[in-house]
Biopython code that builds the backbone (N, CA, C, O; Angstrom):
import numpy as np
from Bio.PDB.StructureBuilder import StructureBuilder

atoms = [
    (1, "UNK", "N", (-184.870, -84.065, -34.436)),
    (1, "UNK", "CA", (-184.955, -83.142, -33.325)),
    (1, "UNK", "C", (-184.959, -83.969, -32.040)),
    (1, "UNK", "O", (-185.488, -85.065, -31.856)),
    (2, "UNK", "N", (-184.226, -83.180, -31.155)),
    (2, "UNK", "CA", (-184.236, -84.415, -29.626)),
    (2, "UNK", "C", (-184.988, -84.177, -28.906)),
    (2, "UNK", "O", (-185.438, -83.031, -28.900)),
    (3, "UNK", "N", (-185.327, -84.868, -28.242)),
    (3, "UNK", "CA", (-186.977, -85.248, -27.301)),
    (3, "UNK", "C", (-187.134, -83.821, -26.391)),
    (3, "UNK", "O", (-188.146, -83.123, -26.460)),
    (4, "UNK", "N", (-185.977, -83.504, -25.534)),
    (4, "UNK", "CA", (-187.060, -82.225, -25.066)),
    (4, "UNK", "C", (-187.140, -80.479, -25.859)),
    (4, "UNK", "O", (-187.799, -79.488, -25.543)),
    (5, "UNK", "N", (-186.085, -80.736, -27.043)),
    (5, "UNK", "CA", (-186.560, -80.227, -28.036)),
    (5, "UNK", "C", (-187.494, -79.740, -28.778)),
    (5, "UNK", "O", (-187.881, -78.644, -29.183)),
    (6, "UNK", "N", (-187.864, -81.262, -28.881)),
    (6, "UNK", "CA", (-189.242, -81.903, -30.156)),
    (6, "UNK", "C", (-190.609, -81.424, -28.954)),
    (6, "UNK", "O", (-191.516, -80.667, -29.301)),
    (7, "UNK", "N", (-190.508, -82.067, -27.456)),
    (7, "UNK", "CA", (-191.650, -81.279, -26.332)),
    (7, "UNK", "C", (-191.630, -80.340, -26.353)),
    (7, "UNK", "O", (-192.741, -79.935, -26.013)),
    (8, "UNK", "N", (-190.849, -79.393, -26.611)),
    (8, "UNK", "CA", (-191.275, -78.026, -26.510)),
    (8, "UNK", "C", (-191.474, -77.003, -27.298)),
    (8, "UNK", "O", (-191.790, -75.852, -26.998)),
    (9, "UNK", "N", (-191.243, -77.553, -28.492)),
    (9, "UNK", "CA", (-191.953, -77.159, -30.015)),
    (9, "UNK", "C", (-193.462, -77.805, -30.191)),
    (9, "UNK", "O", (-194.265, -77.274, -30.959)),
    (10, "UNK", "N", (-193.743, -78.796, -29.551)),
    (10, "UNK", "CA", (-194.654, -79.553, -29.727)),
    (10, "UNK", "C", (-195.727, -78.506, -28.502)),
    (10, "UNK", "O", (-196.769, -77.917, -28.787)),
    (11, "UNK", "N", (-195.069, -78.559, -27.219)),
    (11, "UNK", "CA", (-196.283, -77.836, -26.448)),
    (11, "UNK", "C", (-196.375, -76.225, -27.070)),
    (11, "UNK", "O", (-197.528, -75.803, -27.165)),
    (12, "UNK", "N", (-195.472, -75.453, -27.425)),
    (12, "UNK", "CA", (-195.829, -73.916, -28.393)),
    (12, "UNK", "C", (-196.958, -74.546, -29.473)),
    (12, "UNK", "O", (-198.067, -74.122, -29.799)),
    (13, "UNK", "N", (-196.255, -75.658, -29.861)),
    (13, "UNK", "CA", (-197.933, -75.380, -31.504)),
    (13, "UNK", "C", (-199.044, -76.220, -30.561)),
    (13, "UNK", "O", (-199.993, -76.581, -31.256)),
    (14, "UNK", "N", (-199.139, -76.537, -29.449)),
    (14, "UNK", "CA", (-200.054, -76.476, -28.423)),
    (14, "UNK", "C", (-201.260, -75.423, -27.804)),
    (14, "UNK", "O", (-202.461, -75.456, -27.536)),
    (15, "UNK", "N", (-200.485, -74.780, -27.776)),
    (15, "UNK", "CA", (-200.893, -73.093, -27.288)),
    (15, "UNK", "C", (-200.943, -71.954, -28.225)),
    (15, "UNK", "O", (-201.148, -70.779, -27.924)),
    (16, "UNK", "N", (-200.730, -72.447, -29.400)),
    (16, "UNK", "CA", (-200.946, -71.888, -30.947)),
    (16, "UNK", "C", (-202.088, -72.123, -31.135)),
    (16, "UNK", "O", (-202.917, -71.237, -31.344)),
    (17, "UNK", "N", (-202.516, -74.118, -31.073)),
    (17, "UNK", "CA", (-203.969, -74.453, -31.310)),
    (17, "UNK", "C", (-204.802, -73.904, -30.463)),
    (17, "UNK", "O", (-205.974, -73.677, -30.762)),
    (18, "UNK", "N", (-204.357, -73.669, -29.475)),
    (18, "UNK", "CA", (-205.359, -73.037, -28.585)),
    (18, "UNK", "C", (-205.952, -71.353, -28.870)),
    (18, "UNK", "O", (-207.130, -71.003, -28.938)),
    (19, "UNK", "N", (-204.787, -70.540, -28.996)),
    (19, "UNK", "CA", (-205.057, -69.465, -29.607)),
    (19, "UNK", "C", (-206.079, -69.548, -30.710)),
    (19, "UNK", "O", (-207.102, -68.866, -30.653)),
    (20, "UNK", "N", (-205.822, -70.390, -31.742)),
    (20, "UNK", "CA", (-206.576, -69.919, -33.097)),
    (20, "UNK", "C", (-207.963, -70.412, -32.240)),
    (20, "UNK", "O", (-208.815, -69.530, -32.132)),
    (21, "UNK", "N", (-208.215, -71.456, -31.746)),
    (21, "UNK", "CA", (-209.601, -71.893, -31.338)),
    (21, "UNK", "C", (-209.906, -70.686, -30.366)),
    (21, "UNK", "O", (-211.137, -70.670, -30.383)),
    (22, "UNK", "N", (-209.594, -69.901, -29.720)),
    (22, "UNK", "CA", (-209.994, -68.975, -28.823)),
    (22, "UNK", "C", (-210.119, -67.466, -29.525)),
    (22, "UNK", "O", (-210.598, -66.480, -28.965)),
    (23, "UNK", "N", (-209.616, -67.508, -30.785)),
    (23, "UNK", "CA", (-209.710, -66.618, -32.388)),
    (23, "UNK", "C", (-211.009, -66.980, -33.117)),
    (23, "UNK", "O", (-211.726, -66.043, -33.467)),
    (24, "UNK", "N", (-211.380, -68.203, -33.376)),
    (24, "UNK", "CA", (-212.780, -68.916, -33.719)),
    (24, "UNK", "C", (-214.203, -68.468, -32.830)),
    (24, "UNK", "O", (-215.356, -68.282, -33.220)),
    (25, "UNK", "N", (-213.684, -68.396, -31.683)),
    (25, "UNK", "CA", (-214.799, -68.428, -30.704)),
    (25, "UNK", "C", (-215.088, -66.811, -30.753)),
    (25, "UNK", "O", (-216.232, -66.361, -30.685)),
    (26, "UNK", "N", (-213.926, -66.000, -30.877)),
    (26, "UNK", "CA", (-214.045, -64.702, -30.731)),
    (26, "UNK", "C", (-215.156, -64.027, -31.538)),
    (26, "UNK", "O", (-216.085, -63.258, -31.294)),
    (27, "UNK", "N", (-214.495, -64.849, -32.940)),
    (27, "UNK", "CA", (-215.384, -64.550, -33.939)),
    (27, "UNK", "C", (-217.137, -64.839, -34.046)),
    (27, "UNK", "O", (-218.076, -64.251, -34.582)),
    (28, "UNK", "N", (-216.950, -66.290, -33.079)),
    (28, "UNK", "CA", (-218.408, -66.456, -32.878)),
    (28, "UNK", "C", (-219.076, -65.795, -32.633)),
    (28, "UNK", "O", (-220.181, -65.568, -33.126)),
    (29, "UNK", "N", (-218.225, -65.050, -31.299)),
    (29, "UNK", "CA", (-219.184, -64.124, -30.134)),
    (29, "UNK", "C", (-219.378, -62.568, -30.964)),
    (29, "UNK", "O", (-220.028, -61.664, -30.439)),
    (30, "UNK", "N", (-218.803, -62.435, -32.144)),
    (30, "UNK", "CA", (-218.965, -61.275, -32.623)),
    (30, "UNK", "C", (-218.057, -60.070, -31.317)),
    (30, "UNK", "O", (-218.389, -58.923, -31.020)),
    (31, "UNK", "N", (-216.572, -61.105, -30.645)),
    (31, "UNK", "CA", (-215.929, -59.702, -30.014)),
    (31, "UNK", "C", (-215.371, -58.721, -31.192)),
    (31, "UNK", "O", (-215.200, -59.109, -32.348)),
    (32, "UNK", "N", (-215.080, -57.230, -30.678)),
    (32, "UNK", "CA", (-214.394, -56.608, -31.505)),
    (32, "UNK", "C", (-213.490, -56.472, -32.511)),
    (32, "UNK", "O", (-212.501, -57.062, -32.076)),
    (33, "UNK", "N", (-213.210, -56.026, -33.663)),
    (33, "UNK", "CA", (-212.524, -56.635, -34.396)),
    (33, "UNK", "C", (-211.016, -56.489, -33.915)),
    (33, "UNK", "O", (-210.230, -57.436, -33.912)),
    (34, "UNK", "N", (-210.739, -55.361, -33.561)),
    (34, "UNK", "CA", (-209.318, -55.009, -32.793)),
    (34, "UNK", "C", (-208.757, -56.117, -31.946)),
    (34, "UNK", "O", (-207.653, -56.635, -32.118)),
    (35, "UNK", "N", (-209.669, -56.442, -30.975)),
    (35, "UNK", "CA", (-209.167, -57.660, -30.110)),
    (35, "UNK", "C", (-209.038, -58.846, -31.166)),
    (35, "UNK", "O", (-207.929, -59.364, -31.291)),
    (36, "UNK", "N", (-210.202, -59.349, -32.002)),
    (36, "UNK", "CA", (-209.564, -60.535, -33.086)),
    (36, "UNK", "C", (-208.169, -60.235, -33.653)),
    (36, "UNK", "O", (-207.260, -61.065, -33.645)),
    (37, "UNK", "N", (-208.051, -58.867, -34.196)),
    (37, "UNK", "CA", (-206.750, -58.960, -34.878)),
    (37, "UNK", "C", (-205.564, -59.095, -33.839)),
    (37, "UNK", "O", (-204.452, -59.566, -34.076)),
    (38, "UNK", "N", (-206.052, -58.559, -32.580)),
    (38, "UNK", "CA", (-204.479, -58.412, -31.776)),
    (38, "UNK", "C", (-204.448, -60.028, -31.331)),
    (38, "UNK", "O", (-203.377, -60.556, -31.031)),
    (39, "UNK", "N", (-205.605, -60.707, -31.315)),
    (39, "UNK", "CA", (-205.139, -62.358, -31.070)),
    (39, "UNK", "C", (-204.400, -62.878, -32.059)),
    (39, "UNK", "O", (-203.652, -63.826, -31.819)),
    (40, "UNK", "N", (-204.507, -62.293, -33.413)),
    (40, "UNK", "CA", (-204.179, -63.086, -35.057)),
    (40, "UNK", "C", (-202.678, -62.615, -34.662)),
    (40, "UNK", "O", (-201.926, -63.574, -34.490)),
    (41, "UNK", "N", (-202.226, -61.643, -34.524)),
    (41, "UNK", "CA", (-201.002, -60.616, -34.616)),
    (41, "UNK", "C", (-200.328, -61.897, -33.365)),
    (41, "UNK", "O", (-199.401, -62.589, -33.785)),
    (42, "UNK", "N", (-200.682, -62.078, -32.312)),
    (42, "UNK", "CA", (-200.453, -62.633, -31.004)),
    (42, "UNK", "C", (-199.958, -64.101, -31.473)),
    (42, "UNK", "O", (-198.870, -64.548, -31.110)),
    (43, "UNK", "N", (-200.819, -64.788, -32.283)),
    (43, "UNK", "CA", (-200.483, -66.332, -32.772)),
    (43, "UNK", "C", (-199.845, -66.573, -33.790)),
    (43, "UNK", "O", (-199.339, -67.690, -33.887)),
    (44, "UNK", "N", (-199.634, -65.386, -35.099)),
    (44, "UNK", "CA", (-198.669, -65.153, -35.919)),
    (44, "UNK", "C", (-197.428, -65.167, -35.209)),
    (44, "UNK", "O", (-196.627, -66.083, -35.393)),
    (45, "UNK", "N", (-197.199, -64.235, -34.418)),
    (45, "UNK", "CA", (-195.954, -64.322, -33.272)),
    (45, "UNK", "C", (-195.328, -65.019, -32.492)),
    (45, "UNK", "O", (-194.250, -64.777, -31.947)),
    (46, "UNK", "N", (-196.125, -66.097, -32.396)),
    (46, "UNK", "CA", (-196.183, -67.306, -31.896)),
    (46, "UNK", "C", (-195.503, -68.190, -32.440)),
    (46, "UNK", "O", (-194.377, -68.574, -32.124)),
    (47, "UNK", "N", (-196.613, -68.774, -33.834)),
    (47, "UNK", "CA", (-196.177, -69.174, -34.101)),
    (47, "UNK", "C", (-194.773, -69.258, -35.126)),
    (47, "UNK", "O", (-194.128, -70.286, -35.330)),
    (48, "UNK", "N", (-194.413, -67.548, -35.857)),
    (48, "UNK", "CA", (-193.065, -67.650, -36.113)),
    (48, "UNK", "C", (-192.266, -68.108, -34.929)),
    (48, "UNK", "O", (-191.832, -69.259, -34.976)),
    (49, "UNK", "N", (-192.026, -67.420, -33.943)),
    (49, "UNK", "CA", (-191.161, -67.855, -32.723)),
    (49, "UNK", "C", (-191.124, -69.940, -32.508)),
    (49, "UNK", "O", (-190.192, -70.537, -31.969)),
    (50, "UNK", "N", (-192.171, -70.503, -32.999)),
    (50, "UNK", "CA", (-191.946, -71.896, -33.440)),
    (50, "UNK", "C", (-190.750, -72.284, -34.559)),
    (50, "UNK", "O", (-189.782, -73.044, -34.586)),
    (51, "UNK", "N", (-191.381, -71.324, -35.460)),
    (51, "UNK", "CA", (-190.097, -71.634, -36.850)),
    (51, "UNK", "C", (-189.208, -71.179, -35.965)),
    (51, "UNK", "O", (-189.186, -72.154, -35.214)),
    (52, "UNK", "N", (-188.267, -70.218, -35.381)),
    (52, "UNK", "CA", (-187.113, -69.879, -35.093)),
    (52, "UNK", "C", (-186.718, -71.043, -34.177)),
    (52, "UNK", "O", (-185.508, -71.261, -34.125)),
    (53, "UNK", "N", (-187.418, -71.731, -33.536)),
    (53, "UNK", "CA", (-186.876, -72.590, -32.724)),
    (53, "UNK", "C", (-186.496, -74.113, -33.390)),
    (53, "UNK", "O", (-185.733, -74.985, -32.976)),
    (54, "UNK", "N", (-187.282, -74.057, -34.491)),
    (54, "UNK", "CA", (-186.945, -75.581, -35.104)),
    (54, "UNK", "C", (-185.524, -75.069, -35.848)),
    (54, "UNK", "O", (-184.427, -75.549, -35.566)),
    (55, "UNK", "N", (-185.644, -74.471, -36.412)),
    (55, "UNK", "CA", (-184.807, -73.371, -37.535)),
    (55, "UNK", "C", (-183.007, -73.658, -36.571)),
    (55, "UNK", "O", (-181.871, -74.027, -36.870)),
    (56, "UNK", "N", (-183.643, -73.273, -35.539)),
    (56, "UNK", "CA", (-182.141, -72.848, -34.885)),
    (56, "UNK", "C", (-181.991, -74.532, -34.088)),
    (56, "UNK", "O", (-180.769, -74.652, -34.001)),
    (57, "UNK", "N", (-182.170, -74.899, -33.919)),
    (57, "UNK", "CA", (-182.523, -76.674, -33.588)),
    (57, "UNK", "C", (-181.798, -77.098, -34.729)),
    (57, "UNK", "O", (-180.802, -77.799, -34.549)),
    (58, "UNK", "N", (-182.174, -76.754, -35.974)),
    (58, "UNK", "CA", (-181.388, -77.451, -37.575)),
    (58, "UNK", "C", (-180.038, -77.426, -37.239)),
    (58, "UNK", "O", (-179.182, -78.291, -37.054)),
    (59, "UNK", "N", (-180.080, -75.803, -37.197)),
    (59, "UNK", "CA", (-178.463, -74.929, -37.442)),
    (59, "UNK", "C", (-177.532, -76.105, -36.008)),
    (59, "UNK", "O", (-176.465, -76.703, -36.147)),
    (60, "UNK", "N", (-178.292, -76.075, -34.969)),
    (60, "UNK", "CA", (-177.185, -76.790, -33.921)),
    (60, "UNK", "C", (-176.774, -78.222, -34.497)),
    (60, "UNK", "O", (-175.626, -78.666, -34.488)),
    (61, "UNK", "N", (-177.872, -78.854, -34.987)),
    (61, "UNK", "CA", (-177.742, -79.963, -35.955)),
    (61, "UNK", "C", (-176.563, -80.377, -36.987)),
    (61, "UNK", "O", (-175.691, -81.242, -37.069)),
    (62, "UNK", "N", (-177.099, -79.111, -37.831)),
    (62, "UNK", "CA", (-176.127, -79.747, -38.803)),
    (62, "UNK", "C", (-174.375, -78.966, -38.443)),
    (62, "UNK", "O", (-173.381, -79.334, -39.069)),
    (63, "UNK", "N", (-174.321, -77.795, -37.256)),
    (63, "UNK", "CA", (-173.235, -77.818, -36.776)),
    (63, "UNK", "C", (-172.540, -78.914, -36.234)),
    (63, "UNK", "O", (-171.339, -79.049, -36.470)),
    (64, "UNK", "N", (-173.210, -79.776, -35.478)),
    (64, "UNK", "CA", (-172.373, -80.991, -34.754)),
    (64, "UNK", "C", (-172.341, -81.737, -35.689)),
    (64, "UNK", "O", (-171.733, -82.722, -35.268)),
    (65, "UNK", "N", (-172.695, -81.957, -37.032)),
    (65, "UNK", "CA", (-172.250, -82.969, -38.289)),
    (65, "UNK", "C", (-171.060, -82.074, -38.761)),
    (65, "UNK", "O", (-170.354, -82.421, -39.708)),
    (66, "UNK", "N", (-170.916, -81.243, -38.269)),
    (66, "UNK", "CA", (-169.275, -80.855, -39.282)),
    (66, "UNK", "C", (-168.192, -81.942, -38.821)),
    (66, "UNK", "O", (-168.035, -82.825, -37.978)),
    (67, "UNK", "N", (-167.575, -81.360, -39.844)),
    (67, "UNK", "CA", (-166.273, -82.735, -38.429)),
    (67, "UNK", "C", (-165.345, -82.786, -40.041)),
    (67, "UNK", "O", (-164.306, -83.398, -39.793)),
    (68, "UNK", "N", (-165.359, -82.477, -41.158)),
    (68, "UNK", "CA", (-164.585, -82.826, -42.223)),
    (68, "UNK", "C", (-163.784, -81.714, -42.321)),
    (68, "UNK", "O", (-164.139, -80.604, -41.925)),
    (69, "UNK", "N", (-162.119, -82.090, -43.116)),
    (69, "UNK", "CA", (-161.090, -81.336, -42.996)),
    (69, "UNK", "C", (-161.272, -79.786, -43.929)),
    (69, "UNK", "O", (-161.542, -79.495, -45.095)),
    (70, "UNK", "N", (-160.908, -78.938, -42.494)),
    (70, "UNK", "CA", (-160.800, -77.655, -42.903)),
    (70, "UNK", "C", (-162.281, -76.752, -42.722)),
    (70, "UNK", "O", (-162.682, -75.808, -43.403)),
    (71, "UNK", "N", (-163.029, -77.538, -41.334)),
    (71, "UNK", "CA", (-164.127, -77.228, -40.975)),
    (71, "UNK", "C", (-165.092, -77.359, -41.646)),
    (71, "UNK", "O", (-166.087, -76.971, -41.034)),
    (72, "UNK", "N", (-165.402, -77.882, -43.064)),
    (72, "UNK", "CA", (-166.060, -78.462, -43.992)),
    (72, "UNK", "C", (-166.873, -79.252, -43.422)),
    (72, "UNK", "O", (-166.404, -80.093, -42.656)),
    (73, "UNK", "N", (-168.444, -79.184, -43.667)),
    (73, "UNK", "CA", (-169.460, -80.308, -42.949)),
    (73, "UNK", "C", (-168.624, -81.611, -43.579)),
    (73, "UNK", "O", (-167.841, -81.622, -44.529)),
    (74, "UNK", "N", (-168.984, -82.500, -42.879)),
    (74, "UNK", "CA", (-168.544, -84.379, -43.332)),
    (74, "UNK", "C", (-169.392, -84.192, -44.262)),
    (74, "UNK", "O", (-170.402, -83.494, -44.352)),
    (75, "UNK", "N", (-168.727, -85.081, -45.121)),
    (75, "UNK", "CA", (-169.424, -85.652, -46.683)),
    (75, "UNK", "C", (-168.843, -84.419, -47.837)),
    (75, "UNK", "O", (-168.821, -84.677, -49.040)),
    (76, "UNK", "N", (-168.470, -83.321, -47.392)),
    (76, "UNK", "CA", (-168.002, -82.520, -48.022)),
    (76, "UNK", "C", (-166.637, -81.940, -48.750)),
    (76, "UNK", "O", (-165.864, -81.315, -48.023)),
    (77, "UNK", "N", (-166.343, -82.087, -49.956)),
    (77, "UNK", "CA", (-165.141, -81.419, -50.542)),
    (77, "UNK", "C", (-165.226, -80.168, -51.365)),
    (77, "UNK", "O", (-166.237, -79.638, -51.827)),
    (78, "UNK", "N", (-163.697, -79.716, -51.482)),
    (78, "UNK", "CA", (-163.799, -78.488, -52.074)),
    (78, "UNK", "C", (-163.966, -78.449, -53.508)),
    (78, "UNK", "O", (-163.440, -79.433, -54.027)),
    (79, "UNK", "N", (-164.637, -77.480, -54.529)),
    (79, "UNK", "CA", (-164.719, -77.811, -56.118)),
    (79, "UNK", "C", (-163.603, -78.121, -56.244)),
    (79, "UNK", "O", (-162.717, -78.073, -55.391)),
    (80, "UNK", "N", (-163.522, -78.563, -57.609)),
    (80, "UNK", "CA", (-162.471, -78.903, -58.342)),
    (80, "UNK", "C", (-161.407, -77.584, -58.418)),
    (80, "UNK", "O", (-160.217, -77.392, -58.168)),
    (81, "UNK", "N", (-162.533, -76.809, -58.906)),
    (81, "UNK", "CA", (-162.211, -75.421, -59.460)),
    (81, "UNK", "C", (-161.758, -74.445, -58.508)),
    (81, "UNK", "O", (-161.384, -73.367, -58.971)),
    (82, "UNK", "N", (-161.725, -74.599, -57.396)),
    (82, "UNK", "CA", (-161.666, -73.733, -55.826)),
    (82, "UNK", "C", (-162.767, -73.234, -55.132)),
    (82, "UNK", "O", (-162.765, -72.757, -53.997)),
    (83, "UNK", "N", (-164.142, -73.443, -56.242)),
    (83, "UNK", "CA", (-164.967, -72.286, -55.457)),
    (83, "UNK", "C", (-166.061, -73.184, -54.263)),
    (83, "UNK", "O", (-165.533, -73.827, -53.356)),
    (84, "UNK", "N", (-167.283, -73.137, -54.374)),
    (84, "UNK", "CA", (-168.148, -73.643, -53.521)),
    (84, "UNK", "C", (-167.914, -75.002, -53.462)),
    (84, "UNK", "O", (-167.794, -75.757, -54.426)),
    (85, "UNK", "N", (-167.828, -75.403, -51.776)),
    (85, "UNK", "CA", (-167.887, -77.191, -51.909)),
    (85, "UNK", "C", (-168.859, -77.416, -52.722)),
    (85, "UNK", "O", (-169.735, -76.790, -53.318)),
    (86, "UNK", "N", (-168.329, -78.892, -52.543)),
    (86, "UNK", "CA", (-169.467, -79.611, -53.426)),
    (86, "UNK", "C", (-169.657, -80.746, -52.329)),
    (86, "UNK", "O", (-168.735, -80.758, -51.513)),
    (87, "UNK", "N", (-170.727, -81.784, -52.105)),
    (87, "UNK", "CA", (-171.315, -82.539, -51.589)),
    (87, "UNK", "C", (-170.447, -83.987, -52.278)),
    (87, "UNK", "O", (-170.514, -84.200, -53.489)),
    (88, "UNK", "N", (-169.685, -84.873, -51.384)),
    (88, "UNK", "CA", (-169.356, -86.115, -52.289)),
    (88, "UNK", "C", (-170.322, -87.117, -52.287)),
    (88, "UNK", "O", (-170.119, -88.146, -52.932)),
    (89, "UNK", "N", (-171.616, -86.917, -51.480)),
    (89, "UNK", "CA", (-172.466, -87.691, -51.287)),
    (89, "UNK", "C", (-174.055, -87.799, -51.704)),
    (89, "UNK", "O", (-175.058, -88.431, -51.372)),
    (90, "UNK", "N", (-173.589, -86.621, -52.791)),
    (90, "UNK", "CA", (-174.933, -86.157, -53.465)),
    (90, "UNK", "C", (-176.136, -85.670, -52.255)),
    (90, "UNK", "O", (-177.341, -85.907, -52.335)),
    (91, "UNK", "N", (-175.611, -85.115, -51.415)),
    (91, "UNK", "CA", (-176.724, -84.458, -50.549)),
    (91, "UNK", "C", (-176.569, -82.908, -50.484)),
    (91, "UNK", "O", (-175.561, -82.278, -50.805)),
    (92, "UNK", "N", (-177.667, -82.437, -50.043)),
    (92, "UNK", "CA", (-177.633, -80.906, -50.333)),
    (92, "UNK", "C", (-176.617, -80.396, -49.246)),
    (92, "UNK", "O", (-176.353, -80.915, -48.162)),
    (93, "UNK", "N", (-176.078, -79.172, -49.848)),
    (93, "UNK", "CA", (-175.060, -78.604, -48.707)),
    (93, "UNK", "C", (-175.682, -78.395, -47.367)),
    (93, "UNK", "O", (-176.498, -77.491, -47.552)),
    (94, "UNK", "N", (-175.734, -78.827, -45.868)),
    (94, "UNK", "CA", (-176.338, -77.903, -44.941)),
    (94, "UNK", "C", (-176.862, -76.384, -44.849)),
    (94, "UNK", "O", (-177.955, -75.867, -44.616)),
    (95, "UNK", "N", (-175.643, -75.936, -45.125)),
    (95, "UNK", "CA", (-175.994, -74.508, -44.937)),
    (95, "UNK", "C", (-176.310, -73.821, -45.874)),
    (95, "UNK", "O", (-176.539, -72.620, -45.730)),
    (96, "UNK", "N", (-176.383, -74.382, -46.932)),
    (96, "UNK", "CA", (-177.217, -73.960, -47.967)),
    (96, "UNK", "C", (-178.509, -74.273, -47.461)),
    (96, "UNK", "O", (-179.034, -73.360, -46.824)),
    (97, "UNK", "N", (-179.086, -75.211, -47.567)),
    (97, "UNK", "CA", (-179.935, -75.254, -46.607)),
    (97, "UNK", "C", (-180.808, -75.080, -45.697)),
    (97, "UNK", "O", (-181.954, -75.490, -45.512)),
    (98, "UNK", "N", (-180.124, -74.434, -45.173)),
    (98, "UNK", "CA", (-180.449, -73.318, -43.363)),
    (98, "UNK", "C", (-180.780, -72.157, -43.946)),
    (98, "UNK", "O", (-181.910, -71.751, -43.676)),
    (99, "UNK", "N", (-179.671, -71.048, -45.171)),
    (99, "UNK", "CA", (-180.073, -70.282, -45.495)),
    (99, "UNK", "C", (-181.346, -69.971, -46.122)),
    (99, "UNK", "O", (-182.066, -68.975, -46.040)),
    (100, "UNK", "N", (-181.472, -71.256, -46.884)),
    (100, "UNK", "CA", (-183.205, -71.162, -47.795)),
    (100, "UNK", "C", (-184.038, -71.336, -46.967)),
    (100, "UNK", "O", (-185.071, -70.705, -47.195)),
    (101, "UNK", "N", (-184.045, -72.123, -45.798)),
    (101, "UNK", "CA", (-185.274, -72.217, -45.292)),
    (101, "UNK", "C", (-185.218, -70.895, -44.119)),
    (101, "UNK", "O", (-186.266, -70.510, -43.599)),
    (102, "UNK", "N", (-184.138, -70.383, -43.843)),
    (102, "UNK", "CA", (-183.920, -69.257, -43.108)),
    (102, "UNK", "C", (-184.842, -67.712, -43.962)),
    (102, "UNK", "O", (-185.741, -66.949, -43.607)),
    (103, "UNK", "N", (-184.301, -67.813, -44.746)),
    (103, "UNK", "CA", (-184.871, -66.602, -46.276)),
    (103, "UNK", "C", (-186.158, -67.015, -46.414)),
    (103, "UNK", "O", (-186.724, -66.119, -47.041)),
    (104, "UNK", "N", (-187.270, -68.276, -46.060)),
    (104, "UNK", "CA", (-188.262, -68.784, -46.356)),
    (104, "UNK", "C", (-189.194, -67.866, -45.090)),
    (104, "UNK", "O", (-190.084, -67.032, -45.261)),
    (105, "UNK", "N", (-188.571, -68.412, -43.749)),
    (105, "UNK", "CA", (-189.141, -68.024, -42.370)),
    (105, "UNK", "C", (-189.078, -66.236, -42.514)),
    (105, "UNK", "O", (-189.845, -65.430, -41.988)),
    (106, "UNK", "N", (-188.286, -66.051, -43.115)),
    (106, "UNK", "CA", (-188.357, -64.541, -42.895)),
    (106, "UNK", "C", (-189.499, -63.854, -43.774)),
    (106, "UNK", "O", (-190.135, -62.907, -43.311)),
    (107, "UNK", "N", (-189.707, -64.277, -44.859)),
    (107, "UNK", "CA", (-191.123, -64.150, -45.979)),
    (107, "UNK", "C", (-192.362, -63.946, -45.216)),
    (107, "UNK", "O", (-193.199, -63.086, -45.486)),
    (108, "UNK", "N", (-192.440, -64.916, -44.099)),
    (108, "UNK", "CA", (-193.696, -65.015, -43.774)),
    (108, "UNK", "C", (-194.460, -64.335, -42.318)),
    (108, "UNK", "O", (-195.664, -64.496, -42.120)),
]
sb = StructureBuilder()
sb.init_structure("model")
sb.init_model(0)
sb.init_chain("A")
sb.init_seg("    ")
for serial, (resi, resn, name, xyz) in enumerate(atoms, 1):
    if name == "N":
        sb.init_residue(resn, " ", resi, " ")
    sb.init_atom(name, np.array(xyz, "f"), 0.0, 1.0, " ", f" {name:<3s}", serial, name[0])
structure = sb.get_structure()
């Protein structure tokens, strides 16, 4: 991830930590439960909106590694057989990839 990238994923789970510690304290003080949950709901939101940003950070990633013939990421050929590339470099497909951890972020 590139540096002002990586800063600004880094200052969100900043203000994430801060949330949950200001979620802790809530709880100390015995505030309402409504307001605890709308902070939990608030830093859940949060912090998905973190995953979408690393997530989509990947996707620009492993877009600028394409570059092999027939728009094929580099390192990549077609099966033998016609169907799904295959990797000539024994590494996982990108976008295979993106999708699982894409299908992962959405779970949670």
């Amino acid at each position: 991830m590139a540096g002002a990238e990586k800063r600004s994923v880094l200052n969100r789970l900043k203000r994430i930590e801060g949330q949950i510690r200001g979620i802790q304290r809530m709880l100390e003080e015995d505030k309402p439960c409504a307001d605890v949950l709308d902070q939990i709901a608030a830093a859940r939101t949060a912090l998905h909106n973190a995953g979408v940003l690393i997530i989509a950070n990947h996707a620009r990633e492993c877009l600028m590694e394409r570059g092999g013939e027939g728009g094929r990421p580099a390192g990549q050929t077609m099966a033998a057989d016609g169907g799904a590339p295959e990797r000539v470099d024994g590494a996982a497909d990108p976008i295979e990839e993106l999708v699982r951890i894409m299908k992962k972020l959405a779970r949670s």
